[in-house]
C-alpha positions in Angstrom: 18.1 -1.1 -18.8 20.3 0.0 -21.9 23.0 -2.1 -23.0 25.0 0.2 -22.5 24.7 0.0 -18.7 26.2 -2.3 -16.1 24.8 -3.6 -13.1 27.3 -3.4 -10.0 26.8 -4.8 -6.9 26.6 -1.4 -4.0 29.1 -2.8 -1.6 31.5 -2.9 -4.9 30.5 0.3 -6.0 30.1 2.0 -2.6 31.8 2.8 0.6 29.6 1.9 3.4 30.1 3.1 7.4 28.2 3.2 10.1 28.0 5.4 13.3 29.0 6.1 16.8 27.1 6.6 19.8 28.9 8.7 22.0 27.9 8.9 26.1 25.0 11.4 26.7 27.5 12.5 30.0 30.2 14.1 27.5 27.1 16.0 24.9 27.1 20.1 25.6 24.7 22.4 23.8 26.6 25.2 22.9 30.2 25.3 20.5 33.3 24.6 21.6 37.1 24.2 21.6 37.7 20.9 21.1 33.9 19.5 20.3 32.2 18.7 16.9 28.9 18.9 16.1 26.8 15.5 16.3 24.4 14.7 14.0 21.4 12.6 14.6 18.9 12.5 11.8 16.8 15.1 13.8 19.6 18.0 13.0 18.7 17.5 9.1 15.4 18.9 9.8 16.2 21.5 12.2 19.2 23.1 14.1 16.8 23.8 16.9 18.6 20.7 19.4 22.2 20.7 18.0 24.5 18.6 20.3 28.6 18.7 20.6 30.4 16.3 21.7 34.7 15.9 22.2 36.6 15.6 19.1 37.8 12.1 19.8 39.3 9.8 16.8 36.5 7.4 17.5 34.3 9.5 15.6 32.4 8.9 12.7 33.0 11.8 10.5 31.1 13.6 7.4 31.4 16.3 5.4 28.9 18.4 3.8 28.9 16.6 0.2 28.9 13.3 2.1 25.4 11.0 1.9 24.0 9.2 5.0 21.4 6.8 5.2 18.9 6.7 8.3 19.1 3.3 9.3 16.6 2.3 12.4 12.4 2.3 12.6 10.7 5.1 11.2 14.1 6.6 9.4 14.7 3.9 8.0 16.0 4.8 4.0 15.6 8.6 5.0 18.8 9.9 3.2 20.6 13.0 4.7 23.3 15.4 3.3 24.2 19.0 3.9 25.4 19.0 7.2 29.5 18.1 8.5 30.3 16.9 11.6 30.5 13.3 13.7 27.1 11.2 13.0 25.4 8.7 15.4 24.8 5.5 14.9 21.6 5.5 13.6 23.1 6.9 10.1 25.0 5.1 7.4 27.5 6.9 5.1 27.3 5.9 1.8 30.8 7.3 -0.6 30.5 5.8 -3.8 33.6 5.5 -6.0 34.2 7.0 -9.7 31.7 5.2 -11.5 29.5 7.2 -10.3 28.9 11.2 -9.8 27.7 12.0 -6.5 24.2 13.5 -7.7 23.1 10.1 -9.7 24.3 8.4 -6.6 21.9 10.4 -4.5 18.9 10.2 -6.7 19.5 6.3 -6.9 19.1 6.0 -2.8 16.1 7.9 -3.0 14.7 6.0 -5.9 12.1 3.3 -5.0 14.7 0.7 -6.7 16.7 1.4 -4.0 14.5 2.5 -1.1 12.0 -1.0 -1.6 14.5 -3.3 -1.4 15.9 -1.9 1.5 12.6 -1.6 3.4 12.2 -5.2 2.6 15.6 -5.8 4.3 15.0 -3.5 8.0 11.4 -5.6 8.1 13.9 -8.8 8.5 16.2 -7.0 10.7 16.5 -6.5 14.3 14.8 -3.3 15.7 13.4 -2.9 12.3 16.9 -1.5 10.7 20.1 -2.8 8.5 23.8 -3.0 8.7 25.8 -3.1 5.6 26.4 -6.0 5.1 22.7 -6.5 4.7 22.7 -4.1 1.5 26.3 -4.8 -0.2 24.3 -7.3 -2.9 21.8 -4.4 -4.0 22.3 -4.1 -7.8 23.3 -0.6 -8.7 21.9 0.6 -12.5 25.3 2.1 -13.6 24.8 4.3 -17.1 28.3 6.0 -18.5 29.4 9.0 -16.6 27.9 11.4 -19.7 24.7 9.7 -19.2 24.5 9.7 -15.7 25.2 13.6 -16.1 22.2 13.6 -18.6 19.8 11.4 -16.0 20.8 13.8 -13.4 19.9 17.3 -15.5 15.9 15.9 -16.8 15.7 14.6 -12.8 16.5 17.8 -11.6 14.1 19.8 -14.1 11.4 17.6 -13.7 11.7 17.6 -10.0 11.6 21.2 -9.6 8.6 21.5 -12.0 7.1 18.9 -9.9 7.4 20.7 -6.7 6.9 24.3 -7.8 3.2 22.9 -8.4 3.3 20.5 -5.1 4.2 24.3 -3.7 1.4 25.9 -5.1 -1.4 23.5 -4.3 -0.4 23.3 -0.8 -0.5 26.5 -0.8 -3.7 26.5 -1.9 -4.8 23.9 0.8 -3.6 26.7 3.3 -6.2 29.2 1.4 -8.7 27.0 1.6 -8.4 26.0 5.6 -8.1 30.4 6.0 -11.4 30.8 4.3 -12.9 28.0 6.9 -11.2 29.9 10.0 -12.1 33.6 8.5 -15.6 31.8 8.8 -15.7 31.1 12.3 -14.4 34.4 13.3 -16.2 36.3 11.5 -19.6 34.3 12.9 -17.9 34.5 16.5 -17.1 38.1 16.8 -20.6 39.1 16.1 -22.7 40.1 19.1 -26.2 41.6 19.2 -29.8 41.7 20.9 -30.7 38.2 20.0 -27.2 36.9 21.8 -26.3 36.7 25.1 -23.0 36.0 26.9 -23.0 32.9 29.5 -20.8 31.2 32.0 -20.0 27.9 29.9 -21.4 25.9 33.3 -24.7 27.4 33.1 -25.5 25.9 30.1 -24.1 22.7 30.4 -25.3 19.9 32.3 -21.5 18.8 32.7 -18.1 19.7 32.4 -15.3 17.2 34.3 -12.0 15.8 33.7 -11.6 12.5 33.2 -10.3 9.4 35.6 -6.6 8.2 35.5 -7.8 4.4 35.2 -5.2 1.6 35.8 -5.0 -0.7 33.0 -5.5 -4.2 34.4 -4.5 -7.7 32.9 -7.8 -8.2 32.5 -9.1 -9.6 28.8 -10.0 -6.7 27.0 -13.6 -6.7 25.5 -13.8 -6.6 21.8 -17.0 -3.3 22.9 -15.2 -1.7 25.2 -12.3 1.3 24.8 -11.0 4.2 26.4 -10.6 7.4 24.3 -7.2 9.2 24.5 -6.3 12.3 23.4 -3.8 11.0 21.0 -7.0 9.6 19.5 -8.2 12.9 18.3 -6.7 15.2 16.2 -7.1 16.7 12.6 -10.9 17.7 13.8 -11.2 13.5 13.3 -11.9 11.1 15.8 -10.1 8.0 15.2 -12.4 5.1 17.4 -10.4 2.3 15.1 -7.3 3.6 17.0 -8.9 3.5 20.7 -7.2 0.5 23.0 -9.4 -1.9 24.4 -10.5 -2.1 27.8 -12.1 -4.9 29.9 -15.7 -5.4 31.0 -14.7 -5.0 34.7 -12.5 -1.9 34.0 -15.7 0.1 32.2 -18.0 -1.0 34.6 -15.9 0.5 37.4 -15.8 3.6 35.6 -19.0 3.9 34.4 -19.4 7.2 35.1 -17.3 8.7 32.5 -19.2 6.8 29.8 -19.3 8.6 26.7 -22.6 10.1 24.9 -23.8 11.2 21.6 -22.0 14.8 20.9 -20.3 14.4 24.1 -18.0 17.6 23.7 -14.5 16.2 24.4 -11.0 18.4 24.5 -7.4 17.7 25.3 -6.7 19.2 29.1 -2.7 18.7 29.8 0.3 18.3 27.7 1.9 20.7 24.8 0.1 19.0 21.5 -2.6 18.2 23.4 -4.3 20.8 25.2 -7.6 22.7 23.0 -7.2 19.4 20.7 -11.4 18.7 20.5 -14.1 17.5 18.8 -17.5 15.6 19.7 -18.6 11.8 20.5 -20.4 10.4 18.5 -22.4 6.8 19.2 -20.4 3.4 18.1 -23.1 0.8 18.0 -22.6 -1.3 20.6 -19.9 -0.3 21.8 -19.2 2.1 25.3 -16.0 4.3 25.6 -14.8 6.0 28.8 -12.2 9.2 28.5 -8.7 9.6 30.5 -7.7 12.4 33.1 -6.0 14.1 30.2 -9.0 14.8 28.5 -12.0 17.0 29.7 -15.8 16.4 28.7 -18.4 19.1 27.7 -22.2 17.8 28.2 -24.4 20.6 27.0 -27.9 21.6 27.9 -28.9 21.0 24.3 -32.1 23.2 25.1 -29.4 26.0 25.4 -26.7 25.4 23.8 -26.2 23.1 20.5 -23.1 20.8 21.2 -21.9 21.3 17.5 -22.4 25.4 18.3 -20.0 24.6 20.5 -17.4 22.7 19.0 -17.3 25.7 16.2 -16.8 28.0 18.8 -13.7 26.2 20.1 -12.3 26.0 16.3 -12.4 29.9 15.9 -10.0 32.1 16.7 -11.7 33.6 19.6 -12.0 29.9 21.3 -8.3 29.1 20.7 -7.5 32.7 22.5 -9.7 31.3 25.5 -8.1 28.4 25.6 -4.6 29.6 25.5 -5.5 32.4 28.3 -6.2 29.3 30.6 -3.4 27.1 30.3 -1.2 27.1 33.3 1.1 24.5 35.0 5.0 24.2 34.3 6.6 23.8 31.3 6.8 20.2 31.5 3.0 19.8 32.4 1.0 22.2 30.5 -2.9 21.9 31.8 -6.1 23.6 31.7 -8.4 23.5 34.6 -11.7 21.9 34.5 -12.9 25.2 36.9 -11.3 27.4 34.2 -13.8 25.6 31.7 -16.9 26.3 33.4 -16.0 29.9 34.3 -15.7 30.7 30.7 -18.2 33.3 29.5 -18.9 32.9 25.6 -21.6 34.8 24.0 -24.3 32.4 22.5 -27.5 33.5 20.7 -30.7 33.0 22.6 -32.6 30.8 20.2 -31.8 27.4 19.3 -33.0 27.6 15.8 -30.3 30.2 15.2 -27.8 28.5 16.6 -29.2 25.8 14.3 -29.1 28.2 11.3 -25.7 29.2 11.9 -24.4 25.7 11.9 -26.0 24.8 9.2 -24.2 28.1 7.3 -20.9 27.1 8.8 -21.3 23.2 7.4 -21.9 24.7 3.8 -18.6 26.6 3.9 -16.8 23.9 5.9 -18.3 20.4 3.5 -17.3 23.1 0.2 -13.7 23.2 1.6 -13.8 19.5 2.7 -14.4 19.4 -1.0 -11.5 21.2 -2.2 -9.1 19.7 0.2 -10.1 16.0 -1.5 -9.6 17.0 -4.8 -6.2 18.9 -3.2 -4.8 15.8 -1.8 -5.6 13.9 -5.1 -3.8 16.5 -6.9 -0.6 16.1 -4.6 -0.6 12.2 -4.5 -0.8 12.5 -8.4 2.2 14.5 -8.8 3.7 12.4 -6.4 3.3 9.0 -8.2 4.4 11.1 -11.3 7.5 12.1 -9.8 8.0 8.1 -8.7 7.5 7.2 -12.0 9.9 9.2 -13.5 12.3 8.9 -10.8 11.9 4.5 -11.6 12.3 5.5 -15.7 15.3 7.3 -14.7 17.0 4.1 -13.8 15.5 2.1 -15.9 17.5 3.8 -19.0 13.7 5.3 -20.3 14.2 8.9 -20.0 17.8 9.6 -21.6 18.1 10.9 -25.7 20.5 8.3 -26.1 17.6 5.8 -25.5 15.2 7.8 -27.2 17.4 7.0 -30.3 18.1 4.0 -30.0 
């Protein structure tokens, strides 16, 4: 830090206040005479669930310019602005006073300097948040109001650099999982002499929906796990994730034992439903599946289980899928009947369906390829942008500096 620069306690520098939490009996959905908008840190993302509740003078009130802090679990540190109206409790306002302009302000509580220490203090805290008294001894890194100016302007430029190529390599990373779909359809709209179309249950040995198994106190075995659809997802399944189950609870259910390339897909609930991908063997170890999950066992004389699981990646397998969800709105499911009923056309010979796998794996490990050096790319320019955003405040980045 320059010499030039004073540290100041926040709760010296800064105005902090917390939120209300209104009654859920007085919220209404639409505008109204005599209601506000309330803002929960959900409304910073999207206006999709706004809530108004009765002007009352025991609201909490920001304006648009104003800064809040997300204060409980997973929002912890989040910081929000853009919005006016009454916010809850799980938001902080933060007003700082002269000595500092609003927009150094901002980028200090989004700074690691600021966001570490407080992570550090909602790990201590109860329901893994902060109040403010908690946070009034933070140090604040307080430049002159000319340099804080300057800070602000090579924050702002190198941040929108920063993200214009964040933009364009996610962007990029879209492209990439395109070329991997185009793929799939373009393999799974074909038909001809050498395939023909089948009822998904004739070439299967089984297709079934899973058991709703109580969970006993029993002592969980350290081989033995039951699979849930919130197990599976980003084409991955994540066994390290599974719960564990007891010997006496897999032995009743023994019957819904998982096998190798046991086809598996999510059967109920928006997120879940079409959600697949295939088993594969855990030495040692035996998992069993839940009612909200369906199991594919194919004749693999017939069909290919990997075949399979392509088909229900392409475009055409998502349409099928969609076509049989049914249920109400607060229970989306797909029938285990609808599954075997499904005519998909397959080619006749297992060597082709061999063939094409083996076509759609070179496509599919080139892109798996692209996506890794993707992801390096954007965790670069991240740690770049944290590393300029910590030089920022540590007095590295301003001419005045440089000079010195």
């Amino acid at each position: 830090m320059r010499d030039s620069w004073v540290k100041i306690k926040l709760g010296d520098i800064s105005s902090l206040q917390g939120g209300s939490q209104p009654p859920k009996n007085t919220f209404i959905y639409e505008p109204s005479d005599g209601y506000i908008r309330l803002l929960q840190i959900r409304d910073f993302k999207s206006d999709d669930k706004a809530v108004y509740i009765p002007i009352d003078k025991k609201n909490k009130i920001c304006k648009e310019e104003d800064i809040l802090i997300g204060r409980y679990g997973a929002s912890v540190g989040k910081i929000c602005t853009g919005k006016a109206g009454a916010y809850n409790v799980a938001l902080m306002k933060a007003t700082s006073d002269e000595r500092l302009t609003r927009k150094y302000y901002l980028y200090y509580l989004k700074s690691e300097l600021f966001q570490k220490k407080l992570i550090s203090v909602s790990a201590r805290g109860a329901q893994n948040g902060f109040n403010k008294e908690g946070i009034y001894n933070f140090e604040v890194p307080v430049p002159p109001i000319e340099e804080q100016k300057e800070i602000v302007e090579i924050l702002d430029k190198a941040f929108e650099s920063i993200d214009k190529a964040k933009a364009n390599i996610e962007k990029n990373i879209e492209n990439a999982k395109e070329l991997f779909k185009s793929k799939l359809n373009q393999i799974f709209s074909q038909t001809g002499d050498d395939w023909k179309e089948h009822a998904l249950n004739d070439v299967c040995q089984k297709i079934t929906q899973g058991p709703n198994p109580k969970l006993r106190n029993d002592i969980p075995s350290e081989n033995n796990f039951i699979l849930k659809t919130k197990d599976f997802y980003n084409h991955k399944i994540y066994y390290q994730k599974c719960d564990r189950i007891s010997d006496s609870l897999i032995k009743e259910w023994e019957r819904f034992t998982l096998e190798e390339d046991d086809f598996i897909i999510g059967l109920v609930g928006v997120g879940s439903i079409g959600k697949s991908n295939l088993f594969k063997n855990q030495k040692g170890k035996k998992f069993i599946f839940t009612r909200a999950t369906g199991l594919i066992r194919t004749n693999k004389e017939l069909l290919n289980p990997q075949f399979l699981r392509f088909f229900f990646l392409s475009g055409l397998g998502i349409s099928m899928i969609n076509k049989g969800i049914g249920g109400t709105t607060g229970q989306l499911v797909i029938k285990t009947s609808y599954l075997k009923s499904l005519k998909i056309n397959i080619p006749k010979s297992i060597d082709i369906q061999n063939k094409i796998i083996e076509e759609i794996n070179t496509v599919d490990n080139h892109i798996q390829s692209l996506l890794l050096i993707y992801e390096e790319e954007l965790k670069n320019l991240e740690e770049l942008k944290k590393s300029i955003h910590l030089k920022a405040f540590n007095g590295e980045l301003t001419n005045k500096n440089k000079a010195a």
